[in-house]
FIGUBA-508846 format. One record per residue (C-alpha): residue number from 1; residue in three letters; z, y, x; chain. Coordinates in Angstrom, 1 decimal. Each point is the difference from the previous one (the first is absolute). Example, Ala and Ser with C-alpha at 12.3 -4.5 7.8 and 13.67 -1.06 7.14 Angstrom:
// FIGUBA-508846
+------+------+--------+--------+--------+-------+
| resi | resn |     c3 |     c2 |     c1 | chain |
+------+------+--------+--------+--------+-------+
|    1 |  ALA |    7.8 |   -4.5 |   12.3 |     A |
|    2 |  SER |   -0.7 |    3.4 |    1.4 |     A |
+------+------+--------+--------+--------+-------+
This chain:
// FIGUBA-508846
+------+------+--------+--------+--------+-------+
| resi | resn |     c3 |     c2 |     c1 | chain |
+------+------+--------+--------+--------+-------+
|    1 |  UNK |    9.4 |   11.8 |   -8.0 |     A |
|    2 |  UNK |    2.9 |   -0.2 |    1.6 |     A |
|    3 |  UNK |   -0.1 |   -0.6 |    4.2 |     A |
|    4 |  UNK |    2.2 |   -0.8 |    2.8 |     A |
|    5 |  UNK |   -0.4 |    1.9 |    3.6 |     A |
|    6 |  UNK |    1.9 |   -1.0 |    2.5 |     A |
|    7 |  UNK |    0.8 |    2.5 |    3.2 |     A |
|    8 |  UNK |    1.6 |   -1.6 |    3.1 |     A |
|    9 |  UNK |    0.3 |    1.4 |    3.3 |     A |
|   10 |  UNK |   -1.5 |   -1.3 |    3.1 |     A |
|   11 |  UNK |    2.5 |    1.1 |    2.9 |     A |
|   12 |  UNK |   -2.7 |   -1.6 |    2.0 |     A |
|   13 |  UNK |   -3.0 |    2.0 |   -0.9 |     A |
|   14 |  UNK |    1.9 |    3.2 |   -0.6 |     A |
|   15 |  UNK |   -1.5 |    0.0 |   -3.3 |     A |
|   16 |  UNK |    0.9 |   -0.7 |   -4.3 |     A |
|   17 |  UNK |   -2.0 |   -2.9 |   -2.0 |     A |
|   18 |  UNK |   -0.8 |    0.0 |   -3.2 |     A |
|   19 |  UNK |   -1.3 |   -2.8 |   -1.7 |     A |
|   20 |  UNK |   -0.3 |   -1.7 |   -3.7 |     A |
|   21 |  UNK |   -0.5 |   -3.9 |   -1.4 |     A |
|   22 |  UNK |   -1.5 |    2.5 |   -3.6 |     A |
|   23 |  UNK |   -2.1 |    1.7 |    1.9 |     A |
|   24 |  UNK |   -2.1 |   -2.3 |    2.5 |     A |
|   25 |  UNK |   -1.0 |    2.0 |    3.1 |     A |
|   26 |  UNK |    1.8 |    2.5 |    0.1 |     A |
|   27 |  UNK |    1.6 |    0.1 |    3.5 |     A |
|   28 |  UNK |    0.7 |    3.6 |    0.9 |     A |
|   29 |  UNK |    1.9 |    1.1 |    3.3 |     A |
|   30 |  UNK |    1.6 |    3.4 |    0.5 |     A |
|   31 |  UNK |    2.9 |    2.1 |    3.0 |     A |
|   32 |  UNK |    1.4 |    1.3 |   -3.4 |     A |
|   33 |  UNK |    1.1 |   -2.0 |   -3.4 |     A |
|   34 |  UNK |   -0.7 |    3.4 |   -1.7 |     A |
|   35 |  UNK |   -3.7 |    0.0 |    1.2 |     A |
|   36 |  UNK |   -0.3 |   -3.8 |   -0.6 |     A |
|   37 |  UNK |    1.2 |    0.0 |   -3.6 |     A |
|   38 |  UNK |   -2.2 |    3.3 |   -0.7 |     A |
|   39 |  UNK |   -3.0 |   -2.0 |    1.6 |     A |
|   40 |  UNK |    0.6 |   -3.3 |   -2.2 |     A |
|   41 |  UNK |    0.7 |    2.3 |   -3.1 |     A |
|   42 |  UNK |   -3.7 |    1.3 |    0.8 |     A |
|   43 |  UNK |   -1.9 |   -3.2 |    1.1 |     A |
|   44 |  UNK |    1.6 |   -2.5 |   -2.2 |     A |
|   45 |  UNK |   -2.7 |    0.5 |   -3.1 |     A |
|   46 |  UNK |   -2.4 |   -0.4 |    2.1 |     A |
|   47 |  UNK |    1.6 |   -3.4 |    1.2 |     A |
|   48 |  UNK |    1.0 |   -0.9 |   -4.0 |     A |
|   49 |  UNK |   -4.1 |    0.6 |   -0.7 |     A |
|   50 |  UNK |   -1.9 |   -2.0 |    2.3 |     A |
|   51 |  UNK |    2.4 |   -2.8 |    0.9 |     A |
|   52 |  UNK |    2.1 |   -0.5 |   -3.3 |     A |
|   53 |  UNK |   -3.0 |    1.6 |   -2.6 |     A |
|   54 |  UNK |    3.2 |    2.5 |   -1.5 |     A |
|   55 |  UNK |   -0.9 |    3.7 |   -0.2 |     A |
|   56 |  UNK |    2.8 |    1.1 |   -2.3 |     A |
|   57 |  UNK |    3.3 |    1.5 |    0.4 |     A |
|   58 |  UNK |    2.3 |   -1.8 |    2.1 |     A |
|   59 |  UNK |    4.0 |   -0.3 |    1.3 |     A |
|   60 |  UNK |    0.7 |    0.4 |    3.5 |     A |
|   61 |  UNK |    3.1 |   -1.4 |    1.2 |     A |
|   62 |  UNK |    1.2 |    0.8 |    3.8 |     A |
|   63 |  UNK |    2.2 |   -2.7 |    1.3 |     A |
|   64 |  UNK |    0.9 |    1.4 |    4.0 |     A |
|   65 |  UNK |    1.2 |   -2.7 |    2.3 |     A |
|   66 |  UNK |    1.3 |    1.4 |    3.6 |     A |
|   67 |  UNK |    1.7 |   -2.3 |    2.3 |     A |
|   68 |  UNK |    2.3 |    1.1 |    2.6 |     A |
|   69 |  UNK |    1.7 |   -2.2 |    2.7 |     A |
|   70 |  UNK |    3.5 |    0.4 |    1.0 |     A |
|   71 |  UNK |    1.7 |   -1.0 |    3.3 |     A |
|   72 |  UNK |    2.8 |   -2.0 |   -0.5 |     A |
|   73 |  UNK |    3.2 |    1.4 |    0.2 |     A |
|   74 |  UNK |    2.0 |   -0.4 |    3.6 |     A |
+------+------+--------+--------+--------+-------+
């Protein structure tokens, strides 16, 4: 199975998102990507099992979004 995870930042919160349309539920929040993307490596079975009824190998895919605001130039 092959699955989508999305990381974006939230300036806001301080913190990385990560989040999948394959995997329903999983919405994981971490300070580091490193830590975030270790911590969906580890829960995302779990996630495939109960909500998608997939225990079998399966193909992460990390897609990081970070977006930064620039003043204009003078």
């Amino acid at each position: 199975m092959k699955c989508t995870v999305r990381l974006i930042w939230d300036a806001e919160a301080g913190v990385w998102l990560g989040m999948s349309d394959d995997i329903p539920g999983l919405v994981l929040e971490s300070n580091s990507i490193e830590v975030l993307m270790e911590r969906i490596k580890w829960e995302a079975p779990e996630f495939l099992e109960t909500n998608c009824n997939y225990c079998g190998p399966a193909q992460l895919t990390f897609i990081m979004e970070h977006v930064v605001m620039l003043e204009e130039a003078v």
